[in-house]
DSSP file (Angstrom, degrees, kcal/mol; ACC not computed):
  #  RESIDUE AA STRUCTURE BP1 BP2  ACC     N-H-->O    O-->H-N    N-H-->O    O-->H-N    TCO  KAPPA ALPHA  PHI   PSI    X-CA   Y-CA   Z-CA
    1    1 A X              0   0    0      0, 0.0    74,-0.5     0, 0.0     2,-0.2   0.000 360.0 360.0 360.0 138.7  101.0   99.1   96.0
    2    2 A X     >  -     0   0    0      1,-0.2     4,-4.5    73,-0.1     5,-0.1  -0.648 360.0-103.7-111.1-179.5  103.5  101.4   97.5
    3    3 A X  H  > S+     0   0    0     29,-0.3     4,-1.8     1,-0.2    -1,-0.2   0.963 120.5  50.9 -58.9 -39.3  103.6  105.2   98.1
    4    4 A X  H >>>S+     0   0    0      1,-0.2     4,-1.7     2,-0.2     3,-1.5   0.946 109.0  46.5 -46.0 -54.6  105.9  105.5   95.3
    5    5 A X  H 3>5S+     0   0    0      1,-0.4     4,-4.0     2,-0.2     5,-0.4   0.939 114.3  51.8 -60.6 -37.8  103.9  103.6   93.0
    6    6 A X  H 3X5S+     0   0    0     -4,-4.5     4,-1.9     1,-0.2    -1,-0.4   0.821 109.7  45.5 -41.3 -37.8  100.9  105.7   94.1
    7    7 A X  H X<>S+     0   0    0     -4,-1.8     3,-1.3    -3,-1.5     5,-0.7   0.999 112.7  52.4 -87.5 -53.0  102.3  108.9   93.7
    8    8 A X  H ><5S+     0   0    0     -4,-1.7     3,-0.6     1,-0.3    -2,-0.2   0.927 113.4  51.4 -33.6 -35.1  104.0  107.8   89.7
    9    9 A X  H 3<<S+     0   0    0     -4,-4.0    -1,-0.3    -5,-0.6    -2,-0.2   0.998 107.9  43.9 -63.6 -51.5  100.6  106.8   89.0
   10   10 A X  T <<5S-     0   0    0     -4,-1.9    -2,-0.3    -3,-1.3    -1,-0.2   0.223 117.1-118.5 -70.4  11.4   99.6  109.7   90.0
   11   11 A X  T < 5 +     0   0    0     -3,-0.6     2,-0.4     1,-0.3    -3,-0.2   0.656  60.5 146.5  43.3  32.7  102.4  111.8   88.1
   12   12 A X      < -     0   0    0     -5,-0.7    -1,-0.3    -6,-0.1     2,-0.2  -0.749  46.4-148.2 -89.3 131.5  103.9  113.2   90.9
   13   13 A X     >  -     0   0    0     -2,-0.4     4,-1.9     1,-0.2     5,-0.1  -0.595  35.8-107.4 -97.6 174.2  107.3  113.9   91.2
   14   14 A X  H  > S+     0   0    0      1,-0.3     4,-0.9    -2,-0.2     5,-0.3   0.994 132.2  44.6 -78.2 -68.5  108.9  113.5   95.7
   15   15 A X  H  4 S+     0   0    0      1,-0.2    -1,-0.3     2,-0.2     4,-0.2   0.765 107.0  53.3 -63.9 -28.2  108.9  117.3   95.2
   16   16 A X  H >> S+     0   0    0      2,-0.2     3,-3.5     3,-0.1     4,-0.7   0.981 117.3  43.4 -32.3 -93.9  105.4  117.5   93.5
   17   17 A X  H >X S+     0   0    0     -4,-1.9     3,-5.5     1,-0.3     4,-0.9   0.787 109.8  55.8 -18.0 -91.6  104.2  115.7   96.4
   18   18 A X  H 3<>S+     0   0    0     -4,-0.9     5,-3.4     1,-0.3    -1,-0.3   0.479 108.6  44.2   1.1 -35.1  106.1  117.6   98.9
   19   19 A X  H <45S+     0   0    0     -3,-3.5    -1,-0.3    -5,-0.3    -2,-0.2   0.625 110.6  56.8-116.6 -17.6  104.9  120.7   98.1
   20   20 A X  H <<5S+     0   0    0     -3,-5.5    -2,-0.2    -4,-0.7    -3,-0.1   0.891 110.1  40.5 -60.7 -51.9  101.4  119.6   97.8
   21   21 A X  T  <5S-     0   0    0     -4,-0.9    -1,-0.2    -5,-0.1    -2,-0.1   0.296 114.6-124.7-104.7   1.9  101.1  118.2  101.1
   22   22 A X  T   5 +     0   0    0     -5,-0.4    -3,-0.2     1,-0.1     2,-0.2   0.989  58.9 142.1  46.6  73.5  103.2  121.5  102.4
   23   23 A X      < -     0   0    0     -5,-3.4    -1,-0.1     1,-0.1     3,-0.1  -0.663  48.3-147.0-138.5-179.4  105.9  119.8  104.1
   24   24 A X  S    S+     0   0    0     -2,-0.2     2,-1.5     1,-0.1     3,-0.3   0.176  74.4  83.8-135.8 -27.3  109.7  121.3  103.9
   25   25 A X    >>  -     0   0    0      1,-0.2     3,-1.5    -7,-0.1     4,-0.6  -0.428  47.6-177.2-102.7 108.4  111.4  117.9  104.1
   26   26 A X  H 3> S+     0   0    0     -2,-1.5     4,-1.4     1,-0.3     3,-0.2   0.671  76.6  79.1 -71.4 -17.3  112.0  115.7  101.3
   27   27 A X  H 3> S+     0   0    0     -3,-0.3     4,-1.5     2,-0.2    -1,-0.3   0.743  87.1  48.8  14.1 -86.5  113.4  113.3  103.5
   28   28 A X  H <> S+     0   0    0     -3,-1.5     4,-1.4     1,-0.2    -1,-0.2   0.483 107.1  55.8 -96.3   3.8  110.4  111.8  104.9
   29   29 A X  H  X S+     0   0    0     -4,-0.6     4,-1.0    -3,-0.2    -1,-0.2   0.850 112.3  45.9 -69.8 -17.1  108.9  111.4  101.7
   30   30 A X  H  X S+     0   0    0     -4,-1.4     4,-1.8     2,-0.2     3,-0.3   0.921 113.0  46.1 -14.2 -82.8  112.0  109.5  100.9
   31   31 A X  H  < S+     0   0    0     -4,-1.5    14,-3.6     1,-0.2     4,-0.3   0.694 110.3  51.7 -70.9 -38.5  112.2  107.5  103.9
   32   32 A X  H  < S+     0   0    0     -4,-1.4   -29,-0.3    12,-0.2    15,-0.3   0.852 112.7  48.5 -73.3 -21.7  108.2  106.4  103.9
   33   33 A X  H >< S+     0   0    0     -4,-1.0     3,-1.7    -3,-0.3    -2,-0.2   0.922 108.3  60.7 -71.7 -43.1  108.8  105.2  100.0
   34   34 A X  G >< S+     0   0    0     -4,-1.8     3,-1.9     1,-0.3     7,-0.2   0.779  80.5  84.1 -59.5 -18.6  112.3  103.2  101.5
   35   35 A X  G 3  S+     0   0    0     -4,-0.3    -1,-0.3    -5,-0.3    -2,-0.1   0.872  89.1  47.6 -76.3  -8.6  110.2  101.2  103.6
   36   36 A X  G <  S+     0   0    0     -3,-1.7    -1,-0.2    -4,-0.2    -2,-0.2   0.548  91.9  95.5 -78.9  -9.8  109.5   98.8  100.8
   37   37 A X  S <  S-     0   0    0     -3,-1.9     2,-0.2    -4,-0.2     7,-0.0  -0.354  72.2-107.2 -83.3 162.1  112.7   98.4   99.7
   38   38 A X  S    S+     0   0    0      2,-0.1     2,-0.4    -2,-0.1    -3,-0.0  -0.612 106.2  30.9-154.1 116.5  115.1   95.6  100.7
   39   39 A X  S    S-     0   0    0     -2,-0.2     2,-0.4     2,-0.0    -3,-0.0   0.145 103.7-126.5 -81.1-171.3  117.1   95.4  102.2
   40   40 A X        -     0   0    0     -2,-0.4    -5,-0.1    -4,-0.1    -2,-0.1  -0.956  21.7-125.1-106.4 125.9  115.3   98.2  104.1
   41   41 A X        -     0   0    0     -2,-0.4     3,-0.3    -7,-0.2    -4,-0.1  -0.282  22.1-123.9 -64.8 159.4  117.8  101.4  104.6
   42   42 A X  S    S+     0   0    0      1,-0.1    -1,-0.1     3,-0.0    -2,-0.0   0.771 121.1  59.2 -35.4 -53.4  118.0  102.4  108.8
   43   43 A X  S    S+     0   0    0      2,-0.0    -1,-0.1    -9,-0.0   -12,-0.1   0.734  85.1 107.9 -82.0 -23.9  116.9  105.6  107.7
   44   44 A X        -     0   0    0     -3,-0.3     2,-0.3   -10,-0.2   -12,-0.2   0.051  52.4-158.6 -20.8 125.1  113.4  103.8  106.1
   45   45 A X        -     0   0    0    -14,-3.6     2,-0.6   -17,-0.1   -10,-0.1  -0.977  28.2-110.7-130.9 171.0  109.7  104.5  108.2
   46   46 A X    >   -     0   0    0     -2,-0.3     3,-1.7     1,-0.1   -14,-0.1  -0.791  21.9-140.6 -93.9 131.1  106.8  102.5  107.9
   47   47 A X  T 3  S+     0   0    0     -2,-0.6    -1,-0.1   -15,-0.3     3,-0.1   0.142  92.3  72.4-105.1  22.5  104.6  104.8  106.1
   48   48 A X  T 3  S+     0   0    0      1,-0.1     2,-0.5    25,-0.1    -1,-0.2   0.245  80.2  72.9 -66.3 -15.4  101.5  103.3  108.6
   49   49 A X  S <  S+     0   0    0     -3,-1.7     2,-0.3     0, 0.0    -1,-0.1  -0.862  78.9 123.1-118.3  99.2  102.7  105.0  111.2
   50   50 A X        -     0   0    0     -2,-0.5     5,-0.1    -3,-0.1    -3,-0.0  -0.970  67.1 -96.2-176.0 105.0  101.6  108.6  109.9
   51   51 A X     >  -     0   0    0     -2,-0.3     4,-0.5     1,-0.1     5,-0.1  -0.009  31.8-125.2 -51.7 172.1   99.5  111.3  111.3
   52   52 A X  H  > S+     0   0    0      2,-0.2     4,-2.1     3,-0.1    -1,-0.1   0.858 112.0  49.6 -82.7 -41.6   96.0  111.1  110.0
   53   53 A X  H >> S+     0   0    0      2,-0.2     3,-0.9     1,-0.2     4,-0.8   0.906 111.2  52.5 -71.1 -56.0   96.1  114.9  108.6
   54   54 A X  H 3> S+     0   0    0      1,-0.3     4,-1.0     2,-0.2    -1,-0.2   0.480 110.0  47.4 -98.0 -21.7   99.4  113.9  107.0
   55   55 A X  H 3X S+     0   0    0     -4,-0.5     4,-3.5    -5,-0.1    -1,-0.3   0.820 109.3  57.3 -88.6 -25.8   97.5  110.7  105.3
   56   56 A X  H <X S+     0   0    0     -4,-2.1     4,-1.8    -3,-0.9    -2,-0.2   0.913 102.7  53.4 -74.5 -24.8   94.8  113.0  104.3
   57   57 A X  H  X S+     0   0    0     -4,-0.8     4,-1.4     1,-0.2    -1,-0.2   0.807 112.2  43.7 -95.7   3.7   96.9  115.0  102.5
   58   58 A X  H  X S+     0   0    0     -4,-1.0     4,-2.1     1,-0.2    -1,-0.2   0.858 101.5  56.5-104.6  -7.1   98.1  112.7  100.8
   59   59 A X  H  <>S+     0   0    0     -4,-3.5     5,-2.7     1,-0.2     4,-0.3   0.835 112.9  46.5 -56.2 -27.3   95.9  111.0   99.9
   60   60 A X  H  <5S+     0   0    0     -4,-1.8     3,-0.3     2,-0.3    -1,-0.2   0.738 103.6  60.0 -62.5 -41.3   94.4  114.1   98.4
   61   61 A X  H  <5S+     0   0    0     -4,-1.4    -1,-0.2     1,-0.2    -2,-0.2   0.864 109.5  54.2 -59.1 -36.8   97.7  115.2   96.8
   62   62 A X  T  <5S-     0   0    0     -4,-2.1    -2,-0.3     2,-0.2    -1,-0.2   0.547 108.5-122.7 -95.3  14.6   97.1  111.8   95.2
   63   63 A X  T   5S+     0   0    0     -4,-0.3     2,-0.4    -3,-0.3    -3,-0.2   0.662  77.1 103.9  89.9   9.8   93.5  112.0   93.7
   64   64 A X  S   <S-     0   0    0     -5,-2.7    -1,-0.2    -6,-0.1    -2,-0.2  -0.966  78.0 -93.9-145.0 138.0   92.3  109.1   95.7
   65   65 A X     >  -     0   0    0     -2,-0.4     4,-3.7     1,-0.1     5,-0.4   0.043  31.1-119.9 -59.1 161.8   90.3  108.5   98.8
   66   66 A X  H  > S+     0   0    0      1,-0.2     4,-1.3     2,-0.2    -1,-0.1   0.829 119.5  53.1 -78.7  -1.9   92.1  108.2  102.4
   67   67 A X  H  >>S+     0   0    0      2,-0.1     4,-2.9     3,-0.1     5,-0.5   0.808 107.6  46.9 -72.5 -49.6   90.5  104.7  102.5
   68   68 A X  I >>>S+     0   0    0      2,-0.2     4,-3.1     3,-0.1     3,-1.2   0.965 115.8  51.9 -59.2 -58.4   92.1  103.7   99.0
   69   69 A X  I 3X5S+     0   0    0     -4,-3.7     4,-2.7     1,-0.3     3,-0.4   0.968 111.7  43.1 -48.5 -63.5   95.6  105.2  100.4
   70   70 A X  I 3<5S+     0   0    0     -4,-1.3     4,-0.4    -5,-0.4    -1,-0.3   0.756 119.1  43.3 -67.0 -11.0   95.5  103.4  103.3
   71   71 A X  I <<5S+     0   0    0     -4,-2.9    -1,-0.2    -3,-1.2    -2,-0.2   0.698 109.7  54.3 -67.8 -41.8   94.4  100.3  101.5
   72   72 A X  I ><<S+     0   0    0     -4,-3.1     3,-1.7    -5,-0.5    -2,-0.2   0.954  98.0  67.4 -67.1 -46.7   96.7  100.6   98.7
   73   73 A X  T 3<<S+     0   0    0     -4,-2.7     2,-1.0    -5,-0.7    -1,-0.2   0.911  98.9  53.0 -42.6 -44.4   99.8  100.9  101.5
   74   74 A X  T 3         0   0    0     -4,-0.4    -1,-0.3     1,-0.3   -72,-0.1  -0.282 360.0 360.0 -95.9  53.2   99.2   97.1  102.5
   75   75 A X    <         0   0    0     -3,-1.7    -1,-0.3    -2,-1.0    -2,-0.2   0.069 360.0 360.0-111.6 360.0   99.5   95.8   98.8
C-alpha cells in the first residue's frame, strides 16, 4: 500500500492531508507519494525516512494506527 492509496482510502485530498498534519508544503506530500512511482521522479523521497512526529500525524490524519502506517508503507 502506498501513502497515496492510504490517504484516498481515507478520502483525503494532498491538501486535506496537508492541512491536517499542519505542514505549509504540498511538496513533500507530493514527493513522499512519487516514491512509488517509476520511473521514480529526482525530486521523489522515500516516505521511511520521516520524522516520527511527522508519521504520527499522519498516521492520525489517516484514521489508522502508526504501526498500520508504517506497515502499510512496505506493501
Amino acid at each position: 500500500m502506498t501513502l497515496k492509496s492510504m490517504r484516498e482510502q481515507a478520502g483525503l485530498t494532498q491538501q486535506d492531508l496537508l492541512a491536517t498534519i499542519r505542514s505549509h508544503s504540498i511538496s513533500r506530500i507530493w514527493a513522499w507519494e512519487a516514491w512509488d512511482r517509476s520511473p521514480r521522479p529526482r525530486t521523489a523521497r522515500d516516505p521511511h525516512i520521516m520524522s516520527l512526529s511527522t508519521a504520527a500525524s499522519l498516521s492520525r490524519a489517516l484514521g489508522i494506527s502508526l504501526d498500520d502506517f508504517w506497515h502499510g508503507l512496505d506493501k
